[in-house]
Each structure stands twice: as structure tokens, then as C-alpha cells.
C-alpha positions in Angstrom: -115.6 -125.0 107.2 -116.7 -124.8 110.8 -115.0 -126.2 113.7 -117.8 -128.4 114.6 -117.2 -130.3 111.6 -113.6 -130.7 112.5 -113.9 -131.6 116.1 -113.7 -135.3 117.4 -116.2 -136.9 119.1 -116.5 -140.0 121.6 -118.7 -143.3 120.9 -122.2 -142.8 122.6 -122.7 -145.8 124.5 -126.2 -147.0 125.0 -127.3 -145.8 128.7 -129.2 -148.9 129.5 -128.6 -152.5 130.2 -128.2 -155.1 127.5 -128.2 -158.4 129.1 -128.2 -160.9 126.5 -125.3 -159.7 124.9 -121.5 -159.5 126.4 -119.8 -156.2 126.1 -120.5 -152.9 125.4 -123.4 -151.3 122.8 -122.6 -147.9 121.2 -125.1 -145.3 119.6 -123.8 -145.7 115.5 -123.3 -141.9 114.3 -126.0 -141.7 111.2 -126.8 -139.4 108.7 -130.5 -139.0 106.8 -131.2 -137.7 104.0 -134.7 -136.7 102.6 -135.9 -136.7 98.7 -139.0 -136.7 97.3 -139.5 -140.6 97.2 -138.0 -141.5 100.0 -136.1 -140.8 103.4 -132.2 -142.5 103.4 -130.3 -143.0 106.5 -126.8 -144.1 106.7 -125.6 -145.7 110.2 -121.7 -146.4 111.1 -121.2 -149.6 112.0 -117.5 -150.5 111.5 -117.0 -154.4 112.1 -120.1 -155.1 111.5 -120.9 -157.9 108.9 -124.3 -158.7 107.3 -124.7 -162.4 109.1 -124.6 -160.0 112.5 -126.9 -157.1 111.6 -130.6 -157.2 112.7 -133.1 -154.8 111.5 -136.5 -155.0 112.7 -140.1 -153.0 112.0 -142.3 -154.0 114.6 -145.2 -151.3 115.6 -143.5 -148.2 113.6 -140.4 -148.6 115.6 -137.3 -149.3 113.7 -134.7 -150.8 115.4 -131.0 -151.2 114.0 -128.7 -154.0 116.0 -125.0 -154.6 114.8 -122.8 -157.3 116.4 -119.3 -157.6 116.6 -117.2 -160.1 116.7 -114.9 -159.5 119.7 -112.9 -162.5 120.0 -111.0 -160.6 116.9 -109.9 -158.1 119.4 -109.0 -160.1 122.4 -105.1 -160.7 122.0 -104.3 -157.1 120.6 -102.7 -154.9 122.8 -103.8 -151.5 121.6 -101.2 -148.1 121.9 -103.6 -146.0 121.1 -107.3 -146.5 120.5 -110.0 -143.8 119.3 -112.4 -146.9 117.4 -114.0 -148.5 121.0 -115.1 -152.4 119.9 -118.6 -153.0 121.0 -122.1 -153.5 119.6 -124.4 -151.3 117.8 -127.9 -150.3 118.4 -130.7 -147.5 117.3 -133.7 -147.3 117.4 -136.0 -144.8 115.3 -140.3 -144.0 115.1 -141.3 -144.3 111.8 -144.4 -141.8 110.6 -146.5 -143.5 108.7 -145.4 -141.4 105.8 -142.9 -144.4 105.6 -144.0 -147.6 103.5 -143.1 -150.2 105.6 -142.6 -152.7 102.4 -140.3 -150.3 101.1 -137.6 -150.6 103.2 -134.3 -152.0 101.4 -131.1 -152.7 103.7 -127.9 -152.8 102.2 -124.3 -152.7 104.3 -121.0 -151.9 102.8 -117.5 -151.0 104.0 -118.9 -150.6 107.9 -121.5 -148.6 106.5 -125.5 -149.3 106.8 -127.9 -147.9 104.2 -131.0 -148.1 104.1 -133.8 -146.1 101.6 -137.0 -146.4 103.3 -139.9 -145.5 100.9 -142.5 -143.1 101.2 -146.5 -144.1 100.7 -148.0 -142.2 97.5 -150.1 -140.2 99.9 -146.8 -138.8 101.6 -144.9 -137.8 97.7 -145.9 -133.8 97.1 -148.1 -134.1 94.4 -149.6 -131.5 91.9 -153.3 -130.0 92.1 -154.8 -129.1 89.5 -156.5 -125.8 88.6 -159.7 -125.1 87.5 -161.1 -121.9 86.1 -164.3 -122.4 87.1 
């Protein structure tokens, strides 16, 4: 096991202004995956629930928004904190490998999935030979 995947890393917060919304907006860690039909990516979003989650295609840009719910946090007094309440937000360019009516979004446990299809003329395919 390396140390890297035993070392502890801070939140990401998003380097730019986000007006309409009060508080701070984190980078969620996420992990993709590649198979033959499809790319996967799971995003971290830990308080967020599905009535706050936006996810949006708009010109091959994919764009992942998770709110929280802060006034759940306002009368704790926390000893110790390494979980930082704020927002969520990503952004990703989809190729056009990527079906855009093939997205599915599920979120469970704090976690985002979503399997984003590929178009038939992105799978590997077989050619056939000909002797001839």
C-alpha cells in the first residue's frame, strides 16, 4: 500500500465566487471508472440529498451542484472537525464519445453515481477480415 493512499487530504474549495448561494462550495473528491459501454464517475457529496442535487448537460459541459442544508449545523459546537459543511460543485467536458441520453444519476449514502453511456460509434468494435 503506498503512503499516498494513506495520507489525508483537505476539502478543495471552489476558487471563485458563488453569489447566489450562502456559504462555502467544495470541489467533491470523485473517482471514474471506464468499461467498454460506458464511463462511471462517483462524486462525494456527504449531506447531500436528492431534492438538493442539480445536474445539468448544457453544450457538452457537465456540471454537478450539491446543496446542503446548513441550518443542521448551526447550534453544534464542533471539538474537532475534519468533514467542512458547505456546497458542492464540478464541472466536467464531455467528448462526444458520451451519449448525452444515456446519462443515469443515482445518489446513495453521500455518494453520487452516475454511468454516462457511450454512442455505438465510441464501443471498440470488431472488423472483419477478408481474404481477398
Amino acid at each position: 500500500m503506498s503512503a499516498q493512499e494513506l495520507s489525508v487530504r483537505e476539502k478543495q474549495e471552489v476558487q471563485r465566487e458563488e453569489p447566489t448561494r450562502p456559504g462555502r462550495t467544495y470541489l467533491p473528491d470523485v473517482d471514474i471508472c471506464e468499461t467498454v459501454d460506458a464511463l462511471w464517475l462517483w462524486a462525494d457529496m456527504p449531506g447531500v440529498r436528492e431534492d438538493r442535487l442539480t445536474i445539468n448537460l448544457d453544450q457538452g459541459v457537465l456540471s454537478i451542484e450539491g446543496a446542503v442544508a446548513v441550518k443542521e449545523y448551526e447550534n453544534l459546537t464542533p471539538v474537532y472537525s475534519e468533514y467542512n459543511v458547505g456546497n458542492y460543485l464540478r464541472r466536467f467536458t464531455l467528448s462526444d464519445a458520451i451519449d448525452p441520453n444515456g446519462i443515469k444519476a443515482r445518489i446513495k449514502d453521500g455518494v453520487l453515481e452516475l454511468e454516462m453511456h457511450k454512442t455505438e460509434r465510441a464501443k471498440p468494435r470488431r472488423i472483419a477480415v477478408s481474404t481477398s
